[in-house]
N, C-alpha and C positions, 0 to 999 in steps of 0.2 A: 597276743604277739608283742604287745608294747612293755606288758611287766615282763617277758621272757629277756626283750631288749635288756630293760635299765636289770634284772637281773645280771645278765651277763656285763653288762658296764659295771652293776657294783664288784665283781671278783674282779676284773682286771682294773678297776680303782684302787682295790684293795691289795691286791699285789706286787701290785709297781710304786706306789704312792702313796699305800697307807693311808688313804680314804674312806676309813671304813664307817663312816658318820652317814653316806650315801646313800647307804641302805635302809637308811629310814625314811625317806623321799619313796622307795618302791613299796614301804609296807602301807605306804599312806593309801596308795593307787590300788594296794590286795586289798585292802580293809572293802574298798569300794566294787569289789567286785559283785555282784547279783548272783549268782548261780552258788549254791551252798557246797556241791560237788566241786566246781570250779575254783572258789576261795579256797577252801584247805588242803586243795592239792596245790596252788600255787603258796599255800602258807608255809605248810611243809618243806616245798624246796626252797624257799627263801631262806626260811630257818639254816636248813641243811648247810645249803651253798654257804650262806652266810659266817656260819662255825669254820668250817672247812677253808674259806678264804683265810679266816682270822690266823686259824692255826697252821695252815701253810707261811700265812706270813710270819712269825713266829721263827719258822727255820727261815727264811729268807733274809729278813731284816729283824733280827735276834732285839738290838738295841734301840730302831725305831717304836718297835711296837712297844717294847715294856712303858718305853719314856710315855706311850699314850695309850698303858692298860685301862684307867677309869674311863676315858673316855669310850673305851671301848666293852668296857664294862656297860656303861650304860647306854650304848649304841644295840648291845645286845638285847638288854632287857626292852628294848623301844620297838625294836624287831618282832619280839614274842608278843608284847602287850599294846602295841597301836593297832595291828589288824583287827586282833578280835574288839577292841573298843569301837572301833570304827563301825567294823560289823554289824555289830550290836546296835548301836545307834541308828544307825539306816535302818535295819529290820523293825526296833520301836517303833519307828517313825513311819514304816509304810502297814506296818500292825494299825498304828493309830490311825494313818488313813482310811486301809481298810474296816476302821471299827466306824468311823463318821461316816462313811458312804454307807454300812450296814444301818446306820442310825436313822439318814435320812430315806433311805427307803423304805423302812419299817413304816417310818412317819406319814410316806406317802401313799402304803399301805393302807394303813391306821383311816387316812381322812377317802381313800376310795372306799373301803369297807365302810365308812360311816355314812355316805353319800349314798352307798348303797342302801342302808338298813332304811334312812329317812324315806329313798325314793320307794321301799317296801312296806312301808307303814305308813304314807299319805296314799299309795296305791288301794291298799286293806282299808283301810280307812275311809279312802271322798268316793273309789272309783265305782263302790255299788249305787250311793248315794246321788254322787253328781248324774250316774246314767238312771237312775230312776226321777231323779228332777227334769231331766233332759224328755223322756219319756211324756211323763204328766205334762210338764209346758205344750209340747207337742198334742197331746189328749186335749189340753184345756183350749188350747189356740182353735180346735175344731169342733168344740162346743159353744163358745161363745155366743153364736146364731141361734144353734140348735137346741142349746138346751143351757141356757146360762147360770142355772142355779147347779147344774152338777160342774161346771165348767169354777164356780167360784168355788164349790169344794174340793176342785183337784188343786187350783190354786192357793187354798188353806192347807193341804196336806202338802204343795212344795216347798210353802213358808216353814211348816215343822219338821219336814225332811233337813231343810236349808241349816233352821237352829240346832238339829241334833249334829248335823256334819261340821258345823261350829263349833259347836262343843267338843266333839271331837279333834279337831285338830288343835283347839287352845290345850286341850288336855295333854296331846302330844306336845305342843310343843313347850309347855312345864316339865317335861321328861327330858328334854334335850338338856345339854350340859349348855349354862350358859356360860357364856364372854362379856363382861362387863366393859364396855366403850370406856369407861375412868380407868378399868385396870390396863387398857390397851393404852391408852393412851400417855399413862404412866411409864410402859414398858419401852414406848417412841419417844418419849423423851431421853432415859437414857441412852436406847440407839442413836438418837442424833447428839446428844451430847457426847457421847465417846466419839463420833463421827469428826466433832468438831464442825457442828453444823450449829446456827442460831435458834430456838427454838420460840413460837410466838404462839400462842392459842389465845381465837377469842369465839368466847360463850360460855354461859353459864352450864354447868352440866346439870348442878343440882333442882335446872329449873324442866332437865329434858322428861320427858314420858312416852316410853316408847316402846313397844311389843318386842317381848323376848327374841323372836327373830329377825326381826329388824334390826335390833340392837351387834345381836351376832354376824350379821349381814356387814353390816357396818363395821366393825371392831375388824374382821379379815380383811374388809377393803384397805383400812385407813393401815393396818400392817402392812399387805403387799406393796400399796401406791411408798410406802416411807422407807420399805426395803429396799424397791426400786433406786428411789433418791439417796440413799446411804453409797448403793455400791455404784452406779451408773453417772447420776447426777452433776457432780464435779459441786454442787450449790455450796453457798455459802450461809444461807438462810430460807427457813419453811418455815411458812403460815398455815395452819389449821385454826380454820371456822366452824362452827357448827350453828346450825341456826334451826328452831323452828316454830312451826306456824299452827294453827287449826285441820290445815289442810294437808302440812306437808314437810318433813323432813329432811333438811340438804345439810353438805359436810363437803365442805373446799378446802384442798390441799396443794400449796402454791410455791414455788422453790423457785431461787434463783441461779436455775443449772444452764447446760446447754439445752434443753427441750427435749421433747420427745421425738422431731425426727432422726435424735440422735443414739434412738434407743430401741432396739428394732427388735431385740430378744424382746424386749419388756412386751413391745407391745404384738407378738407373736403367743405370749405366756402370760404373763400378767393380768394382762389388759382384758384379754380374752378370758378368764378365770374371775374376774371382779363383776363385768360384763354378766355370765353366767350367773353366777350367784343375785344380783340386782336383777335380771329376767324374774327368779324365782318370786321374788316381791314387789313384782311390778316397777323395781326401781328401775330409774337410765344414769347413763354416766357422760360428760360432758367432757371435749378435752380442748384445751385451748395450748399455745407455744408461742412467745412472743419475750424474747427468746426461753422463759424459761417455762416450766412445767405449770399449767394449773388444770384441777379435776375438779371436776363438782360432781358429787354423786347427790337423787335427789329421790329421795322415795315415799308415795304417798303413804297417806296414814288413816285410811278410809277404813281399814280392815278393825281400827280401835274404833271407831264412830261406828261399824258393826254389831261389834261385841254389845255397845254400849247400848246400842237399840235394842238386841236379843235380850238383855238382861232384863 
């Protein structure tokens, strides 16, 4: 309705007034039109109208219009070729949306299907094993009294149960794609540097040892909590620590933003997705705000002091 308007305001600008420069203000507002049927029937009669004003004016004001042919030369050419520019560029650009919403939902895709395959091959994997250990304990718990020498050989065969199910799963998780905590942590630096954020780490990395999964456990955490801080945050400065011990591996990520109760997607999505993954490794995750953000995530390392005894 409103290009029909300044349409019909450009011909009787153009007739009475010799305003024919006006009509490039309506082609700005067709360029913007959405509907592909819609733009080039309203392109079409602009065009039209457009011609048709000029050269009415022509017979009407003979001597006005000549005196302002170029201009009206290139009032035409701006008619013809700013819609379709315009066009053009809008459709790129919701092309190009459309192609990053396609992108990330591939991706989230990608890490559901992969969630799934892990929860199908620790499944294959522990779930015959763990129920026939579950079994023998129970076997052996009711021998004890009764008969203690078979009661320590059900106990010897859920020690070897135990080491094969070990072994398998180290085996599995040498097949996972790893995430190297130095390459993540490389990759957060420049997020917070493009962010205009401070960036501070303290630990040695080259002193950490730490089970392939854990490692990757970690590396996703310490990505989402610093995604969080980039877009949410407001901070001006983040600390990341890493520290650890015999017993135990923590990673504190500290900013000084508004906090987390000022972050209620994060901790609806986020929070609950880092959470999940730390369950899987016995790890827990700590939240402090005072005013600004700090996490500690903390995950035992009992699973290497494992290995280390099977070996």
């Amino acid at each position: 309705m409103w290009v029909s308007f300044g349409m019909a305001l450009n011909i009787l600008m153009t007739l009475f007034y010799g305003y024919v420069y006006l009509s490039i203000f309506t082609s700005f507002f067709i360029g913007n039109i959405k509907s592909t049927v819609g733009f080039y029937i309203m392109y079409g009669l602009h065009i039209g109208f457009t011609i048709l004003s000029i050269a009415a004016g022509y017979f009407i004001e003979l001597e006005s219009f000549l005196s302002q042919t170029p201009f009206i030369i290139i009032t035409v050419v701006g008619v013809v070729m700013l819609p379709i520019a315009i066009y053009s560029r809008n459709k790129q650009e919701n092309l190009a949306g459309e192609l990053e919403s396609a992108k990330e939902r591939i991706a989230e895709l990608i890490i559901h299907e992969e969630r799934q395959r892990i929860a199908r091959d620790l499944h294959d994997t522990l779930g015959q094993k763990l129920s026939m250990i579950g079994l023998k304990s129970d076997l052996a718990s009711r021998l004890v009294e009764k008969n203690p020498k078979a009661a320590i050989q059900e106990i010897k065969e859920i020690r070897h149960t135990a080491r094969i199910a070990l072994k398998e799963v180290r085996e599995l998780v040498s097949h996972m794609k790893a995430v190297k905590l130095s390459d993540e942590l490389g990759r957060v630096e420049e997020m917070l540097e493009a962010a205009g954020i401070r960036y501070e780490l303290i630990g040695d990395l080259q002193k950490l040892n730490i089970p392939v999964l854990v490692e990757n456990v970690l590396s996703m955490c310490l990505k989402e909590a610093v995604t969080n801080i980039v877009k949410h945050s407001g901070a001006k400065n983040c600390r990341i620590e890493i520290r650890q011990n015999q017993n135990e591996m923590s990673m504190i990520i500290e900013d000084d933003g508004e906090g987390i109760t000022e972050r209620t997607r994060f901790e609806g999505n986020g929070l609950k997705g880092m959470r999940e993954r730390l369950e899987f490794i016995n790890g827990s995750l700590m939240i402090e705000s005072n005013p600004g953000a700090k996490l500690t995530i903390t995950v035992p390392l009992t699973i290497t002091h494992q290995e280390g005894s099977a070996k």
